[in-house]
C-alpha positions in Angstrom: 74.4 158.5 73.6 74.8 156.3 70.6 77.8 154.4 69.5 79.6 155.8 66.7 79.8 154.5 63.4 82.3 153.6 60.8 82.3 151.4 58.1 85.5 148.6 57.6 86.3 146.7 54.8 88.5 143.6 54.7 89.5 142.0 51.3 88.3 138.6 52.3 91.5 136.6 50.3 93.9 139.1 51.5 92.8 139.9 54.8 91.7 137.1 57.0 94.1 137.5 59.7 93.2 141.3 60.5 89.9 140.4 60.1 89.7 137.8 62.6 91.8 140.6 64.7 89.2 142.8 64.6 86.4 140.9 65.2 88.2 139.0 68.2 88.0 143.0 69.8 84.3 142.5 69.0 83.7 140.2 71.5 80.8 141.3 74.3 83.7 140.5 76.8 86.4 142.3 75.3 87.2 145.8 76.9 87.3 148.1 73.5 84.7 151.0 74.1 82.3 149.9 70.6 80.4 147.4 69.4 80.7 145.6 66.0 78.0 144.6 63.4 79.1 142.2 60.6 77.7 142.6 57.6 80.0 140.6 55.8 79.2 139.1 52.0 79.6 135.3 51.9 79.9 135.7 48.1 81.7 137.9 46.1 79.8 140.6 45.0 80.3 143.1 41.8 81.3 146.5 43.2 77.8 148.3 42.0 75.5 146.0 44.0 77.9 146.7 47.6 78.5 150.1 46.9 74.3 150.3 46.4 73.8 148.0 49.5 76.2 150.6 51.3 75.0 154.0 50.2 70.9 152.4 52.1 72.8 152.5 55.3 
């Protein structure tokens, strides 16, 4: 059976703690039951061109 999926967004000035929360759970030897693809921008972004890159997934 395939992993579920959900999308998660962090506000990268406002959320740097949770993120690195998170992605510490995303570790292959951590015991939560899903695995974790980051697709993180580097650069800020205007909200058409992620919500465009978003909708192709």
């Amino acid at each position: 059976m395939a992993d579920a999926r959900a999308f998660v967004s962090f506000d990268f000035d406002h959320n740097q703690v949770q993120r690195i929360l998170f992605s510490g759970q995303a570790r292959k030897d951590s015991p939560t039951p899903f695995t974790v693809q980051d697709w993180s921008s580097k650069t800020v972004l205007p909200q058409a061109e992620w919500e465009s890159m978003i909708k192709k997934f």
